[in-house]
SEKEZA-38801 format. One record per residue: residue in one letter; residue number from 1; x, y, z of N, C-alpha, C, CB in turn. Coordinates in pm, 1 decimal, padded with zeros to 6 digits, always signed. Glycine has a CB too. Layout:
SEKEZA-38801
+------+------+----------+----------+----------+----------+----------+----------+----------+----------+----------+----------+----------+----------+
! mifi ! miba !   n_east !  n_north !     n_up !  ca_east ! ca_north !    ca_up !   c_east !  c_north !     c_up !  cb_east ! cb_north !    cb_up !
+------+------+----------+----------+----------+----------+----------+----------+----------+----------+----------+----------+----------+----------+
!    a !  NUM !        X !        Y !        Z !        X !        Y !        Z !        X !        Y !        Z !        X !        Y !        Z !
...
+------+------+----------+----------+----------+----------+----------+----------+----------+----------+----------+----------+----------+----------+
***
This chain:
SEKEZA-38801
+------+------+----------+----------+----------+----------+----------+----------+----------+----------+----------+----------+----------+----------+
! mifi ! miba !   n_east !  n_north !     n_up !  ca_east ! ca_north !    ca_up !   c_east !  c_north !     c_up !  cb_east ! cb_north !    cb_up !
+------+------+----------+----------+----------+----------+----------+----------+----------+----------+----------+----------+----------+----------+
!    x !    1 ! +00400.6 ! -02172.2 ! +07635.2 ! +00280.4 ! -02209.9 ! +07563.6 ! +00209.1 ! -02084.8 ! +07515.1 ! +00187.7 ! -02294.9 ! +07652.4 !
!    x !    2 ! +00147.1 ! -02089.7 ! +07390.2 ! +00118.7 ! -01980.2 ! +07351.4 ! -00072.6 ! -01972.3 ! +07406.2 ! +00169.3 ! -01974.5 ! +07179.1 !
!    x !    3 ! -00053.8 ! -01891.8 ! +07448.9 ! -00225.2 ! -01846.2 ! +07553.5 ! -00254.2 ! -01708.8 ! +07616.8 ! -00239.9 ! -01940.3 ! +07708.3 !
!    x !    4 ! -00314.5 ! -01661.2 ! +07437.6 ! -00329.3 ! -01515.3 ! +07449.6 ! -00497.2 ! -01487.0 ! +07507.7 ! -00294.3 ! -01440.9 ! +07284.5 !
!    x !    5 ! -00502.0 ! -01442.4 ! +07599.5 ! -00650.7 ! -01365.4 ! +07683.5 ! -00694.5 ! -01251.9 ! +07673.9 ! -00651.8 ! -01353.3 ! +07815.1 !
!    x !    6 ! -00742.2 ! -01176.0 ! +07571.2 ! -00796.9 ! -01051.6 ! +07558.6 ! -00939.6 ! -01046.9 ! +07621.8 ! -00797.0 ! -01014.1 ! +07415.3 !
!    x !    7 ! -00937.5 ! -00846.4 ! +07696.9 ! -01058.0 ! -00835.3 ! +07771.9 ! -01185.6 ! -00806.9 ! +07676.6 ! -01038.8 ! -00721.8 ! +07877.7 !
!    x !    8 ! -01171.0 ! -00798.3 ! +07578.1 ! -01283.4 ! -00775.9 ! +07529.1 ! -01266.3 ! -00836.9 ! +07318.1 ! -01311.5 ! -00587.1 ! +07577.5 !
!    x !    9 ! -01386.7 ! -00848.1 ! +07291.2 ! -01396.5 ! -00898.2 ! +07149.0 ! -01346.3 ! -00761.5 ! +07073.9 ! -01564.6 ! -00954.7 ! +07102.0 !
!    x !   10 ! -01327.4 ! -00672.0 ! +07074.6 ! -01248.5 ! -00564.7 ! +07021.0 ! -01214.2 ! -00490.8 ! +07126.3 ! -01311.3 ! -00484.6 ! +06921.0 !
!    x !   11 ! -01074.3 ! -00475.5 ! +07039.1 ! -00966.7 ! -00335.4 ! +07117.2 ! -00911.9 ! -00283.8 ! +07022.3 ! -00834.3 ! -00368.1 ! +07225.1 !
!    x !   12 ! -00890.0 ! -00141.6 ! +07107.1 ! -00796.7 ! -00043.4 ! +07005.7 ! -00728.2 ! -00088.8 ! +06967.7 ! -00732.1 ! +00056.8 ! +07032.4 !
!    x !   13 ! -00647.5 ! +00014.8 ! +06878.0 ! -00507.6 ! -00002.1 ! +06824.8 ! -00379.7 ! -00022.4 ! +06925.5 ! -00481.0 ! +00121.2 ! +06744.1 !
!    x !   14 ! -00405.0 ! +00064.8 ! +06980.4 ! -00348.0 ! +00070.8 ! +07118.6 ! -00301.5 ! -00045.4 ! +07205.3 ! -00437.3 ! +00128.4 ! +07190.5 !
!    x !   15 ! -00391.4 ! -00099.1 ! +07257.9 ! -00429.6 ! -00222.4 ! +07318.9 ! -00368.3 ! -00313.8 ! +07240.3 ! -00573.5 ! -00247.4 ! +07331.6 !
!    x !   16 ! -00389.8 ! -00348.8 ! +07101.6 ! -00353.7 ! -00464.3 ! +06998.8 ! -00222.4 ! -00423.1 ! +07042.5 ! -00399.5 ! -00464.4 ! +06819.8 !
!    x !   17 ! -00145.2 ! -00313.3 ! +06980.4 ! -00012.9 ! -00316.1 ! +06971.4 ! +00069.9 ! -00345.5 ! +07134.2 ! +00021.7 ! -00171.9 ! +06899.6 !
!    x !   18 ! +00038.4 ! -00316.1 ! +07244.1 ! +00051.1 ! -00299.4 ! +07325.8 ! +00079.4 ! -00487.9 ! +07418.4 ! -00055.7 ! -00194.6 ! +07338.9 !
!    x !   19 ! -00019.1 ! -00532.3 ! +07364.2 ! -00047.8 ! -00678.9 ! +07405.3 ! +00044.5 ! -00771.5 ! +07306.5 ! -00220.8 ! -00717.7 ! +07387.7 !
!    x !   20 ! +00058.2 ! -00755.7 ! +07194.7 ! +00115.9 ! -00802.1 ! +07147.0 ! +00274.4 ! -00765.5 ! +07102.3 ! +00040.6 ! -00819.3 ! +07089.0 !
!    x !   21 ! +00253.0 ! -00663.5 ! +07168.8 ! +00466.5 ! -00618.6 ! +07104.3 ! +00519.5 ! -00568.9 ! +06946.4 ! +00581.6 ! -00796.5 ! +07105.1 !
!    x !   22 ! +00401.3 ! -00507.8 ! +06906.5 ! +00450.1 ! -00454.2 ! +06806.9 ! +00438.9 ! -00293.4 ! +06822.5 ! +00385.7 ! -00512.7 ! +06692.6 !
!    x !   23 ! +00519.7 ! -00267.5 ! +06675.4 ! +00516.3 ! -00144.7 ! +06691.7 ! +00423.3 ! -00071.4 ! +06576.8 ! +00653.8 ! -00103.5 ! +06698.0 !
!    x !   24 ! +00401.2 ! +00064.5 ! +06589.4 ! +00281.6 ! +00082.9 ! +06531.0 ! +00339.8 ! +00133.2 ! +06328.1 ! +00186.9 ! +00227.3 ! +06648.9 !
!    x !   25 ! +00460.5 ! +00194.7 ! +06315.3 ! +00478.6 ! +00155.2 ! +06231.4 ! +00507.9 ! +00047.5 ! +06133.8 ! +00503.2 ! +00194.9 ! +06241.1 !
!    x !   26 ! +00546.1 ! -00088.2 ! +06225.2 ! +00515.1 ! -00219.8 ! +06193.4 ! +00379.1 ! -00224.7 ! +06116.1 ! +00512.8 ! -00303.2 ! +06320.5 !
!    x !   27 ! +00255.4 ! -00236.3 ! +06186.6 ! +00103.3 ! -00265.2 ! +06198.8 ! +00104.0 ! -00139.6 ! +06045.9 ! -00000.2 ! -00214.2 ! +06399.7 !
!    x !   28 ! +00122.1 ! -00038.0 ! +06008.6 ! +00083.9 ! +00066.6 ! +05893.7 ! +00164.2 ! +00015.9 ! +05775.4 ! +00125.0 ! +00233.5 ! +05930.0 !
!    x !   29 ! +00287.3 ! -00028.8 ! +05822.5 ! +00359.2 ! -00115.9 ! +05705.1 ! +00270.3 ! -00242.8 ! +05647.5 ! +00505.6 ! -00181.8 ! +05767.9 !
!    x !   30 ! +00215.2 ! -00315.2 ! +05760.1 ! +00142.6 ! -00450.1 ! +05696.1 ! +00046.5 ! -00363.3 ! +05615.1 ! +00057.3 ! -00575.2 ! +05815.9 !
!    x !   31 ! -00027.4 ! -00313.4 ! +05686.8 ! -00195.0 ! -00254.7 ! +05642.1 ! -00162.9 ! -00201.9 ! +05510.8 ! -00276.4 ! -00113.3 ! +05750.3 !
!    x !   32 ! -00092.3 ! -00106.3 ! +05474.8 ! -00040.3 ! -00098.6 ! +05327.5 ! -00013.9 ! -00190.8 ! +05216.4 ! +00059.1 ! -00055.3 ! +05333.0 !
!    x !   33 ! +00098.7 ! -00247.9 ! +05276.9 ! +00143.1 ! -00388.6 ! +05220.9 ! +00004.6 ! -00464.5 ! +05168.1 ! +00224.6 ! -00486.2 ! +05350.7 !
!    x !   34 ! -00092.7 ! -00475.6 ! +05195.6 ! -00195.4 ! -00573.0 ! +05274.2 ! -00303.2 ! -00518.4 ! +05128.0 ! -00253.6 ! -00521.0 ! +05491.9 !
!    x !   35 ! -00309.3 ! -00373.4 ! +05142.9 ! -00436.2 ! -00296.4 ! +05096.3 ! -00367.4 ! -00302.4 ! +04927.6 ! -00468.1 ! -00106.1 ! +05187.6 !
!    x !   36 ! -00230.3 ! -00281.9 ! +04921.0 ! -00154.3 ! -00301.8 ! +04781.8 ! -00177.7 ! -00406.7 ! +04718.5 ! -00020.8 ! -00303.3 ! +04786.0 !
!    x !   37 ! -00174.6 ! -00506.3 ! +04779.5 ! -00211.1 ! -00693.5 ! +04765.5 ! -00347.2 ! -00675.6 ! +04699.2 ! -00232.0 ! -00806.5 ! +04945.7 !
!    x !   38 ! -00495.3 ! -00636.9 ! +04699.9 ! -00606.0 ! -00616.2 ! +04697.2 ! -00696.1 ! -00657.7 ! +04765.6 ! -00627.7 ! -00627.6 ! +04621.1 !
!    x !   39 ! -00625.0 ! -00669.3 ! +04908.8 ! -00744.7 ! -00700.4 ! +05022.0 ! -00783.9 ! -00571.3 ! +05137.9 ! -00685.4 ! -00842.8 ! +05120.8 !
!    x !   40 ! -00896.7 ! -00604.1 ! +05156.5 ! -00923.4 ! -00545.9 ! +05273.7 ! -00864.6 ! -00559.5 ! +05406.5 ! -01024.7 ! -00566.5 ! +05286.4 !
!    x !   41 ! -00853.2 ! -00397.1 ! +05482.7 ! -00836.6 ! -00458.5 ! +05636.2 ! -00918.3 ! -00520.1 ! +05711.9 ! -00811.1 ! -00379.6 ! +05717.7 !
!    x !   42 ! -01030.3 ! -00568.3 ! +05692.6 ! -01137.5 ! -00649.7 ! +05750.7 ! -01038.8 ! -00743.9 ! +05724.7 ! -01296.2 ! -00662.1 ! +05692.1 !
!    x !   43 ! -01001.9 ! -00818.4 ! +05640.6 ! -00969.9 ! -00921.5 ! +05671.1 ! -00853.9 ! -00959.3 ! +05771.8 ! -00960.8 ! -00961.5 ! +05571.4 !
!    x !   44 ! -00785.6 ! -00857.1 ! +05774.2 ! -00677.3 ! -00857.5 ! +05907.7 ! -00769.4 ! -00834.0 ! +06045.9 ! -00547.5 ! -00711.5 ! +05894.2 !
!    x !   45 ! -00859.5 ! -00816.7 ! +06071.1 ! -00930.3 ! -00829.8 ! +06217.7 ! -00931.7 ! -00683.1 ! +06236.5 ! -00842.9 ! -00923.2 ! +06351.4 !
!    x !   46 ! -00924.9 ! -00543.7 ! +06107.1 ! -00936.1 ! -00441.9 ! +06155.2 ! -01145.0 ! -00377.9 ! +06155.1 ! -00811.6 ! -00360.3 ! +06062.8 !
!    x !   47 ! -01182.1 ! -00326.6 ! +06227.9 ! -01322.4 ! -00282.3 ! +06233.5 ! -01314.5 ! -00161.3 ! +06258.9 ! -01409.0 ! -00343.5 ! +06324.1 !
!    x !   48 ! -01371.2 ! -00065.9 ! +06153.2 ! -01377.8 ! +00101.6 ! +06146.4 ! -01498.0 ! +00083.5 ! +06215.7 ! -01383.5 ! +00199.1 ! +05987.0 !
!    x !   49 ! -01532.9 ! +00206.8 ! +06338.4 ! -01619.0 ! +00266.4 ! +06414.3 ! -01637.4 ! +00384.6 ! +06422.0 ! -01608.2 ! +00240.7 ! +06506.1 !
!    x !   50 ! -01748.6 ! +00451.5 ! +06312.0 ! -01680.5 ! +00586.1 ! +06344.6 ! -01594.2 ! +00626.0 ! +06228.9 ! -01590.3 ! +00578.8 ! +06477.5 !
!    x !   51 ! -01493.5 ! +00671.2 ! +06329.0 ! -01343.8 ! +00722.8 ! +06270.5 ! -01258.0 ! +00636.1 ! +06375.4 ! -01307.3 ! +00919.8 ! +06282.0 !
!    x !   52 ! -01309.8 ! +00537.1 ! +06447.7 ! -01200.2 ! +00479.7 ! +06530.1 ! -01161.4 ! +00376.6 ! +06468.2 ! -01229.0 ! +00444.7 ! +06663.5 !
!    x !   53 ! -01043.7 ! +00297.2 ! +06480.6 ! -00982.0 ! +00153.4 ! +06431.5 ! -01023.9 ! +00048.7 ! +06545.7 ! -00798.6 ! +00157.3 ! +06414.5 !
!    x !   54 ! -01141.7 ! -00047.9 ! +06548.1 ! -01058.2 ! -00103.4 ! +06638.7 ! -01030.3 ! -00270.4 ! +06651.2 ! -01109.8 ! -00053.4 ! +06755.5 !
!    x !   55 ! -00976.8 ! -00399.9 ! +06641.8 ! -00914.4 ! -00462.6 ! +06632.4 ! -01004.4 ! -00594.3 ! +06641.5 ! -00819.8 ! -00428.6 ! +06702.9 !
!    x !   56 ! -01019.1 ! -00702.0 ! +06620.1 ! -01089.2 ! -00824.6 ! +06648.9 ! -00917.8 ! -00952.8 ! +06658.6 ! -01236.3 ! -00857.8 ! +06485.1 !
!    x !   57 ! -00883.6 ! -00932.5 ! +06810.0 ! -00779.5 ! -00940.5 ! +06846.4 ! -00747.9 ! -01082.6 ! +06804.0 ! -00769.6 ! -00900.6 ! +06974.7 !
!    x !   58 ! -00849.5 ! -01202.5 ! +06783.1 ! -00817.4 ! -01337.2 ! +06758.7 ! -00842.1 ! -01309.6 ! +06622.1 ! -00896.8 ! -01457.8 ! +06833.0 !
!    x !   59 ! -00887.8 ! -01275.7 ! +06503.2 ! -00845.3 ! -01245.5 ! +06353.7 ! -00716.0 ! -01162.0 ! +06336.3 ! -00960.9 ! -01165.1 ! +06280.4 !
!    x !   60 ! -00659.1 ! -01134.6 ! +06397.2 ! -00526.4 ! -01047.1 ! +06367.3 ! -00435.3 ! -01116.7 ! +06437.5 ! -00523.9 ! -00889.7 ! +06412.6 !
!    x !   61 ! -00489.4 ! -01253.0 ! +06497.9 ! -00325.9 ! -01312.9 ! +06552.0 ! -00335.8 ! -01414.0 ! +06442.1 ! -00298.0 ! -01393.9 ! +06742.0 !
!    x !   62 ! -00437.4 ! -01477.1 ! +06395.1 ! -00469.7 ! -01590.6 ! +06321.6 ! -00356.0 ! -01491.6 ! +06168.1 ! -00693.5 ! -01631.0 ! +06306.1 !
!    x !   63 ! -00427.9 ! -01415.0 ! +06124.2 ! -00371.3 ! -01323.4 ! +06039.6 ! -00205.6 ! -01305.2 ! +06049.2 ! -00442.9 ! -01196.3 ! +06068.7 !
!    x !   64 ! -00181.7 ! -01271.0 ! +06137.8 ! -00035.2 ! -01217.6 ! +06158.8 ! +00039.3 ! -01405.6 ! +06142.0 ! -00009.9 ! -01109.0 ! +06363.6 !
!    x !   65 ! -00050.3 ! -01493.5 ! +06166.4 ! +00048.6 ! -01625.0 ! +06163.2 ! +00065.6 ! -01639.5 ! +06048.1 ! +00007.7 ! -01757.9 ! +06218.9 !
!    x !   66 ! -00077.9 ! -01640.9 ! +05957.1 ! -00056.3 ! -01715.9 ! +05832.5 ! +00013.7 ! -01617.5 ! +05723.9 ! -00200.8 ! -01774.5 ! +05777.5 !
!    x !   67 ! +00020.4 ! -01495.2 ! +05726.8 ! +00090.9 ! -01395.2 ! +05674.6 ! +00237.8 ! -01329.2 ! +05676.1 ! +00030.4 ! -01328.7 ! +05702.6 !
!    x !   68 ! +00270.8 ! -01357.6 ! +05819.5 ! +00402.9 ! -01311.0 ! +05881.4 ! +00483.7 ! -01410.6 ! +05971.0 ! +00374.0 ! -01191.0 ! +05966.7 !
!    x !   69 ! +00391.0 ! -01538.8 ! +05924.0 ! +00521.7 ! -01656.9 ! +05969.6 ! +00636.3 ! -01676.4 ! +05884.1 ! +00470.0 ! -01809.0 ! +05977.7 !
!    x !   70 ! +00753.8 ! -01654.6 ! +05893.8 ! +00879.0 ! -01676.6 ! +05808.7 ! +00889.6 ! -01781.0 ! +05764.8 ! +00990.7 ! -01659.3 ! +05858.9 !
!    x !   71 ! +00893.5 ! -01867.4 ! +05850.3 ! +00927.1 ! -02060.5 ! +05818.4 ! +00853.0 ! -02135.6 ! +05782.5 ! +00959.9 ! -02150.4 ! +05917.9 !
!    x !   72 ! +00791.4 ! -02111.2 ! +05649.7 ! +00688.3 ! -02157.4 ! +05568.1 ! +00722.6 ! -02286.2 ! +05587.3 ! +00677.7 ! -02109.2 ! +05424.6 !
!    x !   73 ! +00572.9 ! -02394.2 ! +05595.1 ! +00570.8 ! -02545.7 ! +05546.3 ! +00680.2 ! -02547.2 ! +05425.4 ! +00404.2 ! -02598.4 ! +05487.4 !
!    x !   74 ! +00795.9 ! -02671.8 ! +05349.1 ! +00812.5 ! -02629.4 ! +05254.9 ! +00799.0 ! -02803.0 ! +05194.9 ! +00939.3 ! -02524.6 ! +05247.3 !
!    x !   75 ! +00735.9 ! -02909.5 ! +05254.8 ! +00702.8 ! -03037.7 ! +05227.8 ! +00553.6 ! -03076.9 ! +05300.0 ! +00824.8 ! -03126.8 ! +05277.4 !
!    x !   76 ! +00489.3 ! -03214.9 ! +05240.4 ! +00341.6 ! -03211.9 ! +05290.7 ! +00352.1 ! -03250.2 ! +05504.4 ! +00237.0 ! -03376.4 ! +05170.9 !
!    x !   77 ! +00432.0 ! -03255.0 ! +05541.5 ! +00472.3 ! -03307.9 ! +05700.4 ! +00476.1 ! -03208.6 ! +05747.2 ! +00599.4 ! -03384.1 ! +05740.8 !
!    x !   78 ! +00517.7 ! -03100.4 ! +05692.3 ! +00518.7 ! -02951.5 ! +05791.8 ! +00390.1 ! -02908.1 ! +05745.6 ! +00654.0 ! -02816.1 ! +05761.5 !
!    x !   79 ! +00319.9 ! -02886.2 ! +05634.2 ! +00208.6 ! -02844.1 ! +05645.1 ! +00130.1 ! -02877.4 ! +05705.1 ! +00170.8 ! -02836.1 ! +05577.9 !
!    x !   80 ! +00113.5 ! -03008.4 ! +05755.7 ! +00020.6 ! -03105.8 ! +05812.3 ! +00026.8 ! -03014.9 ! +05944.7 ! +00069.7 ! -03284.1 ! +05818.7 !
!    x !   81 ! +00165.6 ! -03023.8 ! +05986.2 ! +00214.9 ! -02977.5 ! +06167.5 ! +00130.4 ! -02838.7 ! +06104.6 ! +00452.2 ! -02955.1 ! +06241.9 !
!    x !   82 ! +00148.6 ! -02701.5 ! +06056.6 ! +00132.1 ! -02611.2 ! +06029.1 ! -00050.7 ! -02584.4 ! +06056.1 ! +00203.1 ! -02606.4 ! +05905.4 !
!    x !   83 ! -00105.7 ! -02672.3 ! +05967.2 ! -00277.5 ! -02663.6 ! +06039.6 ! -00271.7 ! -02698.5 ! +06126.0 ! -00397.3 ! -02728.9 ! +05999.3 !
!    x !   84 ! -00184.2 ! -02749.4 ! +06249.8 ! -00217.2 ! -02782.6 ! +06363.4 ! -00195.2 ! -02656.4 ! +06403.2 ! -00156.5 ! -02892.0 ! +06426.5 !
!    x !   85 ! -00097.0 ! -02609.1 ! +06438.9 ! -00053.1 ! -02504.4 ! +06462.7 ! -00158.2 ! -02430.5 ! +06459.9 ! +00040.5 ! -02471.0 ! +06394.6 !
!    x !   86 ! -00196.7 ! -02390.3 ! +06341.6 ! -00323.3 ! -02289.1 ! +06333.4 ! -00435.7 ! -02300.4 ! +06415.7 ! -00382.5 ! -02291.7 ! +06209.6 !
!    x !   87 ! -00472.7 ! -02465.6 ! +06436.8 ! -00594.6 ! -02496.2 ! +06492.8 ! -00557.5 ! -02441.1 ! +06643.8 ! -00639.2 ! -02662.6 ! +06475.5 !
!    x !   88 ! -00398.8 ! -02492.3 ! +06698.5 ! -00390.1 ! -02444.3 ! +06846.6 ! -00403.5 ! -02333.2 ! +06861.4 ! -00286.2 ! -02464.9 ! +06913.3 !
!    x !   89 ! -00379.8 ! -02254.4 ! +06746.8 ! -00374.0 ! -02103.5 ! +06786.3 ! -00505.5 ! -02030.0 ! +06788.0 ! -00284.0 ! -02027.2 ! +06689.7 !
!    x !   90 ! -00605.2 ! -02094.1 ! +06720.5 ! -00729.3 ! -02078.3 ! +06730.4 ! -00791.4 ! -02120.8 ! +06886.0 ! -00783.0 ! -02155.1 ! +06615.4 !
!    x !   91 ! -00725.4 ! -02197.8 ! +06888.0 ! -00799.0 ! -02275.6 ! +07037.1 ! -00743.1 ! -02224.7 ! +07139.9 ! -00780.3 ! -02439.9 ! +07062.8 !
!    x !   92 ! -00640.4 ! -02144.3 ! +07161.4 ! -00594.2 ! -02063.5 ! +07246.5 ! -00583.0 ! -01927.5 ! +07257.3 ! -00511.7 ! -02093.7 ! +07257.7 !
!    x !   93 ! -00631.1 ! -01854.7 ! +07156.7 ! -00694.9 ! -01726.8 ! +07156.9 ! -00817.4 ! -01727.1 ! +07190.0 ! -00689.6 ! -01666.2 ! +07047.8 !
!    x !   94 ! -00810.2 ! -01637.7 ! +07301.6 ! -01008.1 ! -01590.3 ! +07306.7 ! -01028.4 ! -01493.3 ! +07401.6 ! -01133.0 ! -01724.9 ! +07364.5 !
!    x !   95 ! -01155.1 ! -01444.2 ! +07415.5 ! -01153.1 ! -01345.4 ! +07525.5 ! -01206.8 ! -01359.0 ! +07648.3 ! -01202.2 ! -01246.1 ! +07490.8 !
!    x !   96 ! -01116.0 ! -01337.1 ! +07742.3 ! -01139.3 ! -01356.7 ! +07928.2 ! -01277.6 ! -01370.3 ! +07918.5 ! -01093.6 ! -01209.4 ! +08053.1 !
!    x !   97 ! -01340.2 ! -01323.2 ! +07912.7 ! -01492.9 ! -01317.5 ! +07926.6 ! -01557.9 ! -01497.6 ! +07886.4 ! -01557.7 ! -01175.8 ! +07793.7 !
!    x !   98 ! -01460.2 ! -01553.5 ! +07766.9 ! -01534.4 ! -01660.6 ! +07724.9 ! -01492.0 ! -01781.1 ! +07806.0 ! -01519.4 ! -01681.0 ! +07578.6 !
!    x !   99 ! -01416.2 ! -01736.8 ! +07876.6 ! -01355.0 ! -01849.2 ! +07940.7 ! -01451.6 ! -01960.0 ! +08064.5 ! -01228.4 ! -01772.9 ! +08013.0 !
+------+------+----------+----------+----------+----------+----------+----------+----------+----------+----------+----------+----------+----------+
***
């Protein structure tokens, strides 16, 4: 079951990659990819501090689904399943603290 628990409403880069299993040239490939497209990294769950990066861990999983899921809906029955999907994944991300 997917039931991700982060300790805090932002984490590093570090932390993101770390919790989730990616790698960090992965994460610079999207962010490029991403910034080429004409969006911001705000909208991937990234927050500049400073000069630090650091992550809004339930916008960057929500992000990483609807962006880097392979097995697109490709009729109206999977899309239907597909906002569910999203909604669970919303409803099962959050941080220890909110629990």
């Amino acid at each position: 079951m997917l039931d991700y628990k982060f300790n805090s409403k932002l984490i590093t880069t570090n932390q993101l990659l770390k919790e989730l299993n990616i790698k960090l040239c992965a994460l610079d490939f999207w962010k490029t990819q991403w910034r080429k497209r004409g969006f911001d990294c705000w909208e991937m769950g990234m927050r500049l501090i400073g000069k630090k990066a650091y992550w809004d861990p339930i916008v960057f999983t929500q992000w990483l689904f609807e962006n880097k899921c392979l097995n697109k809906p490709t009729n109206l029955m999977e899309r239907e399943e597909n906002k569910k999907l999203v909604a669970f994944l919303i409803r099962n991300t959050k941080v220890k603290n909110e629990e």
